[in-house]
Every structure is written in C-alpha cells, then in structure tokens.
LUMSEDREN-111326 format. One record per residue (C-alpha): x, y, z. Coordinates in steps of 0.2 Angstrom, whole numbers, plus 2048, in hexadecimal, padded with zeros to 3 digits. Layout:
N
[[X, Y, Z]]
...
This chain:
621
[[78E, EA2, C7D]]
[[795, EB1, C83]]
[[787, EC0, C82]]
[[793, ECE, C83]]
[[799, ECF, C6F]]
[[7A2, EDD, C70]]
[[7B0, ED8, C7D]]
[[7AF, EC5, C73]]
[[7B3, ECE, C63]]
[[7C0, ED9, C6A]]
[[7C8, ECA, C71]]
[[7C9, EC1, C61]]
[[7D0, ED0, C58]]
[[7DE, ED2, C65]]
[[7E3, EBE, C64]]
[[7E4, EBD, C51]]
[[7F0, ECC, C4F]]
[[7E5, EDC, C50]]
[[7DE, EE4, C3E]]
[[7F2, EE4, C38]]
[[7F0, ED2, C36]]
[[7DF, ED0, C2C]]
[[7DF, ED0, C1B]]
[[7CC, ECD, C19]]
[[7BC, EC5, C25]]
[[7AC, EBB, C22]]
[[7A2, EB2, C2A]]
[[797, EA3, C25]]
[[789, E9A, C31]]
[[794, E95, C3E]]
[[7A8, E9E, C3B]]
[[7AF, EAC, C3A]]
[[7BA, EAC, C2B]]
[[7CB, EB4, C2B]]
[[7D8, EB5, C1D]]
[[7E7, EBB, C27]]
[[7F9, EC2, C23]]
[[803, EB7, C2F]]
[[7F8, EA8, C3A]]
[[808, EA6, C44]]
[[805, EB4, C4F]]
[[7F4, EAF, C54]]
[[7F1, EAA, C68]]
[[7E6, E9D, C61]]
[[7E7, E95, C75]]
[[7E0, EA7, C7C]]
[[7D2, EA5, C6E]]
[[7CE, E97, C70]]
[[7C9, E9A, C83]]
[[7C1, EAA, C7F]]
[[7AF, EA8, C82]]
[[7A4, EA3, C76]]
[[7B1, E9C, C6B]]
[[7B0, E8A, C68]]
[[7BE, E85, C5B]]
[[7CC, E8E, C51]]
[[7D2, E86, C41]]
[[7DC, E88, C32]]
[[7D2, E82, C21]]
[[7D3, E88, C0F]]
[[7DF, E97, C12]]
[[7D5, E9F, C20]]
[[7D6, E9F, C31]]
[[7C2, E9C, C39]]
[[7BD, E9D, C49]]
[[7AC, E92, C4D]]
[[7A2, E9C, C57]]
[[790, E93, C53]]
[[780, E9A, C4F]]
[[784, EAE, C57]]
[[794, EB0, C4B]]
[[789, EBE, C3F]]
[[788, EC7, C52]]
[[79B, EC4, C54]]
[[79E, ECA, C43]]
[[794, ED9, C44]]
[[79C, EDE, C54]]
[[7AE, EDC, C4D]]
[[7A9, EE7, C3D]]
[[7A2, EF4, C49]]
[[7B1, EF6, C52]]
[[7BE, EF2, C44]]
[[7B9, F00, C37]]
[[7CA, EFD, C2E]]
[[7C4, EE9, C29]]
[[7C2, EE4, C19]]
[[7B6, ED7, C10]]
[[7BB, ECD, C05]]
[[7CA, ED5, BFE]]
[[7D8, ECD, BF6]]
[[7EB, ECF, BFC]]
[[7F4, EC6, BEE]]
[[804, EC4, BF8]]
[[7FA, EB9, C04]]
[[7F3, EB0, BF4]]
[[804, EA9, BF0]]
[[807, E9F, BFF]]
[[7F7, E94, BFC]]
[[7F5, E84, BF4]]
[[7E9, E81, BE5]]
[[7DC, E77, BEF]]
[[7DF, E82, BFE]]
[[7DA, E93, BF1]]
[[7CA, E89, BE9]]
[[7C4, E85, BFA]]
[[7C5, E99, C01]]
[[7BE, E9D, BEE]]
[[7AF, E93, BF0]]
[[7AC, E98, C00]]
[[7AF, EA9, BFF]]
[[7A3, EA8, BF0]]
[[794, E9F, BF7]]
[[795, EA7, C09]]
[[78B, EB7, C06]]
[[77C, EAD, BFC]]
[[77C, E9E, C09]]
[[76F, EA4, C11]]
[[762, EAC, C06]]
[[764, E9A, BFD]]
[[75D, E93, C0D]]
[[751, E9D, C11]]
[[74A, E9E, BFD]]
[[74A, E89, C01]]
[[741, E8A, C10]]
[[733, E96, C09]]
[[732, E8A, BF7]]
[[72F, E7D, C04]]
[[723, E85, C0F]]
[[71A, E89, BFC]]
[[719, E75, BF8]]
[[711, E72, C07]]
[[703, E80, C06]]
[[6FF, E79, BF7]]
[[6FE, E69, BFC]]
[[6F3, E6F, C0A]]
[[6E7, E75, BF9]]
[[6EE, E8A, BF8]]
[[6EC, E8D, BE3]]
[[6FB, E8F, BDA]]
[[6F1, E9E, BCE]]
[[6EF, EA7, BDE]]
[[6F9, EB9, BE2]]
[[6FE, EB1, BF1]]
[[707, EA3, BEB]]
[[70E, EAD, BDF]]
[[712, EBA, BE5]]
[[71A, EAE, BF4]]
[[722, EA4, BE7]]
[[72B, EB2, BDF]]
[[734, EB7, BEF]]
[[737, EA3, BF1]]
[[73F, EA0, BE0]]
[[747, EB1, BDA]]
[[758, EAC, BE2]]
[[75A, E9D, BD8]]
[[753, EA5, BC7]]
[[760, EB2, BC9]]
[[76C, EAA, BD1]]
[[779, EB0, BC6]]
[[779, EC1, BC9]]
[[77A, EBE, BDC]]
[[78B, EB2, BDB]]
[[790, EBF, BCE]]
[[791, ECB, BDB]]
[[799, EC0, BE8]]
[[7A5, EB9, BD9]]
[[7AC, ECA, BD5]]
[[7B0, ECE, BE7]]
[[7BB, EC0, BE8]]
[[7C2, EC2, BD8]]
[[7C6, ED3, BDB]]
[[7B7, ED9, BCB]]
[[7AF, EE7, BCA]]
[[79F, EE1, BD2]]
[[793, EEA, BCA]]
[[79A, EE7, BB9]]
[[79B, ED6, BC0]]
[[787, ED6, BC1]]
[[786, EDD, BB0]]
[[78E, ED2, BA8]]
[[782, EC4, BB1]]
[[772, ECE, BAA]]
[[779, ECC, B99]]
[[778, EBA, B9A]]
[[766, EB9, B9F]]
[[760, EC8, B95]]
[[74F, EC7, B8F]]
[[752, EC5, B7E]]
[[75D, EB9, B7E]]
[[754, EAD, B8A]]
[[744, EB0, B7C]]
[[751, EAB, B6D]]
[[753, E9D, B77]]
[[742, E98, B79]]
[[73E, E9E, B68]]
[[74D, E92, B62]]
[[752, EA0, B57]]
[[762, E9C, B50]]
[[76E, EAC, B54]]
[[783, EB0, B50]]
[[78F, EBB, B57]]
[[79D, EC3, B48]]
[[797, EB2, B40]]
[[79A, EA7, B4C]]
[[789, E9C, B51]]
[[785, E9F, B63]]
[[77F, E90, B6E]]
[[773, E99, B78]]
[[76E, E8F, B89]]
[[764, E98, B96]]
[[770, E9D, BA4]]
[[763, EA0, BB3]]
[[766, E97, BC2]]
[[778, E92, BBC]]
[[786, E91, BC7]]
[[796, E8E, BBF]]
[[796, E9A, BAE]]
[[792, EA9, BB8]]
[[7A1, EA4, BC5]]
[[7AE, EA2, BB6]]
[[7A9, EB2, BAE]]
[[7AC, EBA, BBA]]
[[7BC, EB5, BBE]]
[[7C3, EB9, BAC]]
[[7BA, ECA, BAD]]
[[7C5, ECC, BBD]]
[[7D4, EC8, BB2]]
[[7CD, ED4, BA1]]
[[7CA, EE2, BB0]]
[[7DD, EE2, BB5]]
[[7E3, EE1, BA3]]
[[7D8, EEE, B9D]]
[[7E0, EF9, BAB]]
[[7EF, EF9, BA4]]
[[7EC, EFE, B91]]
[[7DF, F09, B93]]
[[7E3, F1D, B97]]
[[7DC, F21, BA7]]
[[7D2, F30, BA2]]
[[7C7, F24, B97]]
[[7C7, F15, BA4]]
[[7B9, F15, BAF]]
[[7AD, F16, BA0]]
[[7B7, F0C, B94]]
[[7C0, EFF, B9D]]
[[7AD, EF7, BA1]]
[[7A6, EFB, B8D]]
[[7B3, EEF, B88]]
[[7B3, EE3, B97]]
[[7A0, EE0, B93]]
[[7A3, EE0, B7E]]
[[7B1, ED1, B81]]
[[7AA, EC8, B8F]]
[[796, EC9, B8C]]
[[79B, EBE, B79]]
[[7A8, EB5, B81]]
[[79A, EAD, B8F]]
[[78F, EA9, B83]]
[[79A, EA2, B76]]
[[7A8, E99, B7F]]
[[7A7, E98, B94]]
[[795, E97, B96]]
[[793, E85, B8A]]
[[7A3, E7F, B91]]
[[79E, E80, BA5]]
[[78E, E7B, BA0]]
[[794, E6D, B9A]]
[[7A0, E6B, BAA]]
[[790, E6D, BB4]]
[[787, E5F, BAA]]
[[795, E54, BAB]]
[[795, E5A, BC0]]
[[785, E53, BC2]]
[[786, E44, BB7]]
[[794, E3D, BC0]]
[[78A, E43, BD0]]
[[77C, E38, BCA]]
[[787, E29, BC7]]
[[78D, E27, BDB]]
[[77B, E2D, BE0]]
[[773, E1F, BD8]]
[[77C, E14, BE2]]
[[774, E18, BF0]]
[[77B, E0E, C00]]
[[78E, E14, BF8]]
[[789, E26, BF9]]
[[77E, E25, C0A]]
[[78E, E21, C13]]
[[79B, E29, C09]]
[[791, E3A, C0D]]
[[786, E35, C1E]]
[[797, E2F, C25]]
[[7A4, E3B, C1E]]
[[79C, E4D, C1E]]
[[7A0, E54, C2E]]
[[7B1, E4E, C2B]]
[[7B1, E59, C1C]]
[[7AB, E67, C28]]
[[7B6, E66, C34]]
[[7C4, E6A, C25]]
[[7B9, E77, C1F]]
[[7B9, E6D, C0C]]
[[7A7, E6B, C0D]]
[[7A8, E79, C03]]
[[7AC, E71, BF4]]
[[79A, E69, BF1]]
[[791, E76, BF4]]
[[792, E7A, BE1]]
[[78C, E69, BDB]]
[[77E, E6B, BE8]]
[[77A, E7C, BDE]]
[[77D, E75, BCC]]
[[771, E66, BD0]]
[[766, E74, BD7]]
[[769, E7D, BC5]]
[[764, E6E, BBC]]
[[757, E65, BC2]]
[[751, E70, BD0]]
[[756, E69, BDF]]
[[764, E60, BE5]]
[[764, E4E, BF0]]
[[779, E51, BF5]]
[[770, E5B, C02]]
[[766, E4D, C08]]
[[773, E41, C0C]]
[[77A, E4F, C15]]
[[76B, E52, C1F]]
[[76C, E41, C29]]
[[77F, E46, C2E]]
[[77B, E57, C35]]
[[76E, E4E, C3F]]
[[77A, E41, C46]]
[[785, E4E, C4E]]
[[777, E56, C56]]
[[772, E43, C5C]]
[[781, E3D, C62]]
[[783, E50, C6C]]
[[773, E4E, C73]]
[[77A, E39, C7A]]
[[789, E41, C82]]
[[77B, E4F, C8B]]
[[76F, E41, C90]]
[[77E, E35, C96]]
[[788, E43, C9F]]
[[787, E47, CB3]]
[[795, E54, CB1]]
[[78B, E66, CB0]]
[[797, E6F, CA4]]
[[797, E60, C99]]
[[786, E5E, C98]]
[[783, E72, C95]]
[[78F, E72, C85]]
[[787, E61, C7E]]
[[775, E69, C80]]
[[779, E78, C78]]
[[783, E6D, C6A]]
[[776, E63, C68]]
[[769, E70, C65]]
[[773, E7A, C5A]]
[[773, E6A, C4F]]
[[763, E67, C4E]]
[[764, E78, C45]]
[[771, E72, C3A]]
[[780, E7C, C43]]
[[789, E6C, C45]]
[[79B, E75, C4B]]
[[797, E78, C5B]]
[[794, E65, C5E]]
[[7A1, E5E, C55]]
[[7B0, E6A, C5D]]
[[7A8, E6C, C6F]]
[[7A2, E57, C71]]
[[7A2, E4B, C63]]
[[7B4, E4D, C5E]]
[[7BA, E53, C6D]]
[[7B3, E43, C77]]
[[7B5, E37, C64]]
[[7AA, E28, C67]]
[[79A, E36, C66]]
[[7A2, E3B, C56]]
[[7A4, E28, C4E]]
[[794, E26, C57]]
[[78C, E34, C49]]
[[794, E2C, C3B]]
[[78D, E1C, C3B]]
[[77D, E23, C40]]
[[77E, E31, C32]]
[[783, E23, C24]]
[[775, E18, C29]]
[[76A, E28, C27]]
[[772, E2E, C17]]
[[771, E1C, C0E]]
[[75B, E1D, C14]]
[[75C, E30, C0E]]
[[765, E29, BFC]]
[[758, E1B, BFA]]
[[74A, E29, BFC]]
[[74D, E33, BEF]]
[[74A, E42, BF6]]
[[751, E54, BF2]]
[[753, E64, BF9]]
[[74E, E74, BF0]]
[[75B, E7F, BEF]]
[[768, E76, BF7]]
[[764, E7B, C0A]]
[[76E, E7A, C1B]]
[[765, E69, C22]]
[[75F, E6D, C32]]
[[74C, E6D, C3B]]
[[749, E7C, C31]]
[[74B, E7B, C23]]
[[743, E69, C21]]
[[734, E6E, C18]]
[[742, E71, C09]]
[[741, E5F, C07]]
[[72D, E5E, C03]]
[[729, E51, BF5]]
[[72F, E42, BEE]]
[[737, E35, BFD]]
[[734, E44, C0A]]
[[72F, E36, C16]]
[[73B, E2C, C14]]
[[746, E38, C14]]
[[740, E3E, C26]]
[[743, E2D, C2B]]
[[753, E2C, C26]]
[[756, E3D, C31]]
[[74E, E34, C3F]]
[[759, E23, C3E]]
[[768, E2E, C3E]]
[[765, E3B, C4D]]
[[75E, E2E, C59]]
[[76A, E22, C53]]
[[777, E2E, C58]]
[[770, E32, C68]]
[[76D, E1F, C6E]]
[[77D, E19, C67]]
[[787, E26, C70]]
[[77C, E25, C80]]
[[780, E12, C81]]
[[793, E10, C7C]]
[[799, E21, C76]]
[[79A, E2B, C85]]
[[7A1, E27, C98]]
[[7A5, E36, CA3]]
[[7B3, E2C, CAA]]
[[7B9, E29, C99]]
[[7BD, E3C, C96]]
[[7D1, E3E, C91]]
[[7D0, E43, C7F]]
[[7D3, E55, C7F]]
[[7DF, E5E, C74]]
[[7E4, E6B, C82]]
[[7EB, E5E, C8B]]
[[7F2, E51, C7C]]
[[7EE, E44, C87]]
[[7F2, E37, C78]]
[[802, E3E, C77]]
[[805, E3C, C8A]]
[[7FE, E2D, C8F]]
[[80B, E20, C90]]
[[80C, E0E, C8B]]
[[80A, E06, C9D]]
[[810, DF4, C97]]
[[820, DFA, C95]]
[[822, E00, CA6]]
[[82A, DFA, CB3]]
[[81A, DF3, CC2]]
[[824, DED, CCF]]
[[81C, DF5, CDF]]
[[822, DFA, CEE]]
[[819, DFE, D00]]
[[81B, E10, D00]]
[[823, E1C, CF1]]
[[825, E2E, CEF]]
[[824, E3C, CE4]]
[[82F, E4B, CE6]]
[[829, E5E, CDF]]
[[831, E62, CCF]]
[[82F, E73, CD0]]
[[82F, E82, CDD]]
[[81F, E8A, CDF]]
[[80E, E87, CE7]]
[[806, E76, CE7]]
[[7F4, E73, CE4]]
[[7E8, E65, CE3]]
[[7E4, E60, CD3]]
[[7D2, E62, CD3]]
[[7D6, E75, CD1]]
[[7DE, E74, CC1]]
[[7D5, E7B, CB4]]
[[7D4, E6D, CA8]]
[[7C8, E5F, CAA]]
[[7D5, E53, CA3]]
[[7DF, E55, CB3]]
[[7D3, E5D, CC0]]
[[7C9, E4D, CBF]]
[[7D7, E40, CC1]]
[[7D2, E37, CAE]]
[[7E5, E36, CAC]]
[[7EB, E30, CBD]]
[[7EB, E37, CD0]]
[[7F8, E46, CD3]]
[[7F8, E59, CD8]]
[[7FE, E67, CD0]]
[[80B, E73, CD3]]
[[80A, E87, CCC]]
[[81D, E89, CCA]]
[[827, E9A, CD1]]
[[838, E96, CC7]]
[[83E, E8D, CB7]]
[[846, E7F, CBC]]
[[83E, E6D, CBC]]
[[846, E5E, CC5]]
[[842, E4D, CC5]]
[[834, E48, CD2]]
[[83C, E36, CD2]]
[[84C, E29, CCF]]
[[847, E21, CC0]]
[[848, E22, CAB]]
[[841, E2F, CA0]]
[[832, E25, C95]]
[[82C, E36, C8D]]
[[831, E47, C87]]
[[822, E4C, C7F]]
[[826, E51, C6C]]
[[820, E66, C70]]
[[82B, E63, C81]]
[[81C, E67, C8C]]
[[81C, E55, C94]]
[[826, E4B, C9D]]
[[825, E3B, CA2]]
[[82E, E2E, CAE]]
[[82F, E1C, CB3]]
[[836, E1B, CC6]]
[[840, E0D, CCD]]
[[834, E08, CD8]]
[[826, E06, CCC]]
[[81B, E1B, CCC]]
[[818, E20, CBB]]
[[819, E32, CBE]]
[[817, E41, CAF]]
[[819, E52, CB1]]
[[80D, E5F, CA5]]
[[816, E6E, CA6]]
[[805, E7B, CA3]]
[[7F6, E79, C99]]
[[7F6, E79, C88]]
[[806, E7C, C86]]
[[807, E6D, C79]]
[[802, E7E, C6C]]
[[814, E85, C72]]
[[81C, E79, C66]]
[[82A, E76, C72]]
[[82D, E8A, C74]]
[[836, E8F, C85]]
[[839, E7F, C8A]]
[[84C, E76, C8C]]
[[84A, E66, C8F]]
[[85A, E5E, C97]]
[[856, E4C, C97]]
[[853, E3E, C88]]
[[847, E2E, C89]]
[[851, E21, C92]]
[[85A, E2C, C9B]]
[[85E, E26, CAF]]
[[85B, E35, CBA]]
[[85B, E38, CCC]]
[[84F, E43, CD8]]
[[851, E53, CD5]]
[[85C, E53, CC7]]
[[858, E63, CBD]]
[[84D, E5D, CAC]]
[[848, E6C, CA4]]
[[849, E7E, CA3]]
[[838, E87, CA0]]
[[835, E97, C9C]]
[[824, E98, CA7]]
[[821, EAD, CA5]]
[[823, EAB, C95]]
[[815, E9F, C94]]
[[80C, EA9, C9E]]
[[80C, EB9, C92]]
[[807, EAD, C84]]
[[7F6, EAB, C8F]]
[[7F7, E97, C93]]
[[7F6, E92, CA5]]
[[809, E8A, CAF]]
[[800, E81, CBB]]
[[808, E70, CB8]]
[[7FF, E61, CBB]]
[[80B, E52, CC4]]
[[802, E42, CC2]]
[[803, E2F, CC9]]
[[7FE, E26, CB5]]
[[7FD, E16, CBD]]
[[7F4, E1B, CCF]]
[[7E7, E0B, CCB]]
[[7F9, E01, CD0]]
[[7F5, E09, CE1]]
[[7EB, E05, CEE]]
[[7ED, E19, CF5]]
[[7F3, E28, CF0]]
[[7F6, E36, CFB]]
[[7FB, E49, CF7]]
[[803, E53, D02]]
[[7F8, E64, D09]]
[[7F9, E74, CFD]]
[[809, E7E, D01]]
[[818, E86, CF8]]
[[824, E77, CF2]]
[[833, E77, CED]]
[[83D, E68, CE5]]
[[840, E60, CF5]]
[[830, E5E, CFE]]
[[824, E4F, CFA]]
[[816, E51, CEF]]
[[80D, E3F, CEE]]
[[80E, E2E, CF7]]
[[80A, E1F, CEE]]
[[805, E0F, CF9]]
C-alpha cells in the first residue's frame, strides 16, 4: 500500500478526468466511490498501476476504485486537495442515462454508506455488553447502562440517521429531513401507542405503530419530501419560502407517514422478512445460495441490495442471521488468500496474498478477491465451496448478528448467544477449508496465466488445430524495428516468466509490423492487440503488440491481415500507432513468443540488440 496519499490521490484524480469530471465522491470500507460525467475518458490502465490501487470497476452507476482498508486516508487526501468536490450531490442529466437497477443500487448505497460504520461499531459494543454479562457485570448497574446506551442508540434512532443520509441523496432539505423523522417517534405518539389510545387525524383513524429502529418508512418519506420540497418551490413566493416552504412540508408529510406510507412499508418490511424467513428455514438452500454466491455479489457491488433486509430483520426481531451466512464467505476469501501465500515461492505473490489474506480476516475481502483469488480463479472456486459449506453450518446454527455487522475478527463478539459456537465452527470449517483446499489443488506458480492485462484466454490458441509437423532447425524473424530484449524483462509476469511459451521481446522504434514467418494467420485478437500464426514448418508464433493494450479496444491499430490468411516473412501485417499508446500510459514492449516451445527440444534467442525485420530473433530445434 502506498504510504505517500497525497501523490496516490492526486494520481487518481488526474486518471479519472480531473474535478471537471466528478459529479460526486464517497467512499465505503474498501472504494472510493465516484459518480462521473463521462467514464470514457478515464485512464483506468494508468489507475490501475497506480500504487496502492488494487481494482477499478464500474457498478450501480459509479465508477469505484478498491483501495482496501486506507481508502478513508485516500479519501481524506483527495477532499484536502480538491476543495471544489462535492458529496453526494445529485446531477440529474447523469441520472438519465442509468438503468432502474443500476439507480437503486447507487440509492442504496449512497444511503447506507455514511451509517455503515457506527452500525458496526454499535454491534461490536452490544456484543462486548452480552459477554460482560455473561462474565456476571449487573445489568442495573451505571456501567452497563450507561455502556448500553452508547451501544444501542443507533438502532433506537436509526431513523433519524438514514433520514439524514436519505435526504442527501434525494436532494431534501436535510434537516427538515431529520424533523420530519422525530415526528414519527415523538413521545406522545410512541405513549398513545403504548397506552393503545385510539387517535384520528381530520377523522380519519390513525394506525399508530412505533417507528424506532425502522428502515424502510423513514427512507420513503423522505423521498416524497424531496419531491413536496421541489414542488413547493414553485408555488410558493420567494420572500415567504424559507419559513413556509418547510411549515407545509412538515403539515402534509408528518400525517401522510403516519396515515399512508409508514403502514404500507411496514407491511413491505414484514412481508421482506417473512419471505426472508421462508428460504432461511431451509437451511442447506440458503448456506450455499449465500456462503457460495456473496463475493460474487461483491465483486458487482449488488451486495448492496441486502443490506436493508439485514436492517429490517434487525428492526424487527433484533438481530439479523443474513449476516451469518455471510460471515463464512468473507472468511473463505481470506482462507483461500492465505493457501496461495502458504503455496507461493514467488516473493511478490506471496507479499500481495499475505496482505490479502489479512485484510480478510478483517472482513475487507476486495483486496483478496481482485489482487489473488479471482485473478489466479481455482483460489476463488476454492472459497466458494468452502464459504457454502460454512454458511450451510452457520444456517443450521441459528445464530444472528446484532445490528447486522461487517463479519470479520472484530466484530465476532456481534454474534454472542444462541448457536454462537457453532456458528464459530462454521467460520472455522470455511477459512481453513479455504486455505487447504487452495493449498493442495487451487494454486501452482507455474500455473499462473490468468491475468486480464494480458487476456491470455483470448490468446491462447487451440494447439490441436495446428499444424506439428517439426523440422531440425526453424526460425523466427523480428516483426518490428527497435531494440530486442530478453523476455524476462518484460514487466508482466505472464510473459516475463515463460507461462505462455519461450520468446523475447522487441520495444519497437517504427509502426510497422511484418510477419516473423511463412505461414497462416490463426488469430487476430478481437481488440487487434494480438496476432497469431501457424508457420509451415510447424512454430506457433504470436505477437503481443504492448501491455494491456487489450483496454485499447482495437484503437490505433490497422490490422492488414484476416484468419486464414497465407503470408510470407516479412509481409507488412499491421500499422500501429506505438506513440500514441505511449501517451495513453501502457507500455509497447511487444512480447514475441514460441506457444508451442514444449514441441522443442531448444529454443535459442538471439543476444539483445537493435533488430530490425530482417534479422533473427529465435531458433527452434
């Protein structure tokens, strides 16, 4: 992780556009959260080798940047130097271009962000609480209550806090907003409802239900108080607005809570956790659907769609057991990172798992699922089998969390009570499971040739189809002009260690590109980037013309030759505009490689020099 945040964040600011191009930022536990104006003038390959960044994606109408557990120091930084940002704002123009799911899933998110982590740390403390007790502290003491206070006031008025965050994504007056939250849960109302005093408003009977610690009513409210808000600002004369556009707002929205939207979501809500309870009570259904499929969710960022049911089971019965199931995933990533740190002899490999691995144990999993487990894939199937095995024990336990927390070591003691255990066990079974299952088939350091810088799916070519008659001696020609280096310099491990075949690299001086050998064109990479060839005398030979360039979509490359096309040495193949590529930041050293050099008993390279499209490169024996 980089240490120096300031040059980190000015780096990323400079990649994504500059302040021009942010409509808003946030940031959650892991990502920085951006809603931009245009993503496709974003260098996401210079980001993405910026230190300390581990992944950039596109999810729910943001553009996010997984940093890991420093992000709030990013963050920080980026607001520091960036007075001009905004949080939270919203840029209706942008609005239009997204899809429905795409909006509910930045709405959710944008709304349970900013409480995420009070939640947590509430959770942690309630648990902390049910232990002390346990270990004989009074529960009539000041210190427990006092203590419990603290631990519980986030959830008793958790309406208030998601009104605030509500009304900033709705574009409400935020305050008012708050109001209008108290107005629910005012004291008199709450003893009406205790009292079971039967009360109207203009005649109309009031269902009166006690609205702390709800989620969905609050959220609603708000939203159509966004809508009154804008409304109001048209009808009413300016001079009286700022004290009469909220007199109303309140008058009309307080009745219309408590009358119409609160019964309806709470009803929504019940019906929420009901058909909650129906899937949970098949436990070994739910274990896998959630132990399996979780980090799958995160990786899409559509995790953030249950993180109001875990809230609304909270609501209701005071804790939630979505969050258990979850809790043996998280710990399966960290597992299966710490199999590939135990298995590894390469020393940056096993720096990046460690690091992975202890940050899952925490329960930041993205740093283990987009710097090893996904990038390496068994280590990732690896933590979903492990993680649904967990999650079906964690199910049959019982267990639930208070207050919905991030699972992680932490934050364990959330989970004190009924099935706790168990429910250990079921944490247990899925991080070791992980880790042995990963250790003993999931990870090989030869085996290392899924990378997406490289799209070595894309490149790799069917050998069956090729043509293996072999010859004493065959040669591969330069296909550029420029300076030859052996290929354990190139900066991608892919290539530099030989995982894709044998070869060298050339770092070219001119556009053109010639064919290395007489033979047929097999591929033409769909982005143009790659080209691969099937010589007469049996080489299969590809040239990668730079790294990464597969993000250039095909741009500033003219390809002249089609698959099945017959072509001579030194035939010109492509045009490419290799300073152009350079100003987009991604490396033209271009890789040229022998895909079938297990065919050979020798390869030999020629010594480092300036080439051009005449001299030898490889000899194949």
């Amino acid at each position: 992780m980089a240490k120096d945040f300031s040059k980190m964040s000015s780096d990323i600011m400079k990649y994504i556009g500059g302040v021009d191009n942010v409509i808003d930022i946030a940031h959650c536990a892991t990502r920085l959260r951006f809603r931009l104006k245009n993503s496709d003038i974003v260098n996401r390959a210079m980001l993405e080798q910026t230190e300390g960044v581990i992944k950039t994606l596109e999810s729910g109408g943001q553009f996010q940047i997984v940093i890991g557990n420093k992000v709030s120091l990013v963050y920080e930084e980026i607001l520091k130097n960036n007075k001009n940002l905004t949080l939270g704002q919203e840029d209706k123009d942008s609005e239009k271009n997204k899809n429905v799911f795409d909006a509910f899933i930045a709405t959710v998110a944008a709304i349970f962000t900013p409480v995420l982590m009070v939640m947590c740390g509430s959770g942690v403390l309630k648990g902390i609480l049910a232990i002390a007790v346990s270990a004989g502290m009074s529960t009539d003491s000041g210190t427990y209550i006092v203590l419990y206070a603290a631990a519980d006031a986030f959830f008793v008025f958790m309406p208030f806090l998601l009104a605030f965050s509500s009304a900033k994504r709705f574009g409400a007056n935020q305050f008012l907003a708050v109001t209008l939250a108290g107005s629910l849960v005012y004291p008199n109302i709450i003893t009406a409802i205790n009292n079971e005093v039967a009360l109207t408003f203009l005649g109309i009977p009031l269902v009166l239900l006690n609205y702390h610690s709800t989620v969905l009513p609050i959220i609603v409210a708000v939203f159509v108080l966004s809508k009154l808000e804008k409304m109001l600002k048209r009808i009413i004369p300016e001079a009286v607005y700022s004290f009469m556009m909220p007199c109303i707002a309140l008058a009309v929205m307080t009745p219309l809570s408590l009358l119409v939207i609160g019964p309806v979501l709470t009803t929504v809500a019940n019906g929420l956790a009901t058909a909650y309870e129906m899937i949970a009570d098949i436990p070994i259904l739910a274990g896998i659907i959630v132990g399996a499929f979780w980090e799958v969710l995160v990786i899409f960022g559509v995790h953030w769609t249950f993180v109001p049911i875990m809230l609304n089971n909270v609501s209701l019965y005071g804790a939630d057991t979505l969050s258990s199931l979850v809790a043996p995933a998280i710990f399966s990533q960290a597992g299966a990172a710490l199999g590939v740190f135990l298995k590894t002899k390469k020393q940056d490999v096993k720096s990046l798992a460690g690091s992975a691995a202890l940050s899952g144990v925490f329960g930041i999993t993205e740093p283990a699922i987009y710097g090893v487990t996904l990038k390496y894939k068994k280590p990732f199937y690896a933590a979903m089998l492990s993680g649904a095995v967990g999650a079906v024990i964690a199910a049959f336990s019982k267990a639930a969390g208070i207050g919905a927390p991030i699972p992680g070591l932490l934050t364990l003691p959330c989970w004190v009570g009924n099935g706790f255990i168990m429910f250990l066990v079921a944490c247990l079974v899925a991080f070791v499971g992980a880790t042995v299952l990963t250790y003993l088939i999931g990870y090989k350091d030869e085996n290392i040739v899924n990378d997406s810088s490289t799209n070595a799916e894309e490149i790799m070519i069917n050998k069956k189809e090729l043509n293996k008659s072999i010859q004493t001696e065959k040669t591969i020609y330069s296909p550029l002009r420029g300076k030859m280096i052996p290929l354990n310099e190139v900066a991608d491990e892919v290539f530099s260690s030989g995982a894709l075949g044998q070869g060298v690299a050339v770092i070219p001086e001119t556009s053109e590109v010639y064919a290395p050998v007489d033979g047929e064109v097999v591929l033409v990479a769909d982005t143009k980037h790659a080209l691969a060839f099937n010589s007469n005398n049996g080489m299969e030979v590809m040239i990668h013309m730079g790294l990464d360039t597969v993000k250039l979509d095909g741009k500033y490359f003219d390809i002249k030759v089609k698959v099945g096309e017959k072509v001579k040495k030194g035939d010109l193949i492509a045009r490419v505009d290799f300073e152009k590529i350079k100003e987009e930041g991604y490396p033209i050293v271009t890789p040229v490689l022998v895909l079938n050099s297990d065919s050979f008993t020798e390869i030999q390279a020629e010594s480092p020099k300036f080439v051009t499209e005449k001299d030898k490169l490889l000899t194949c024996k």
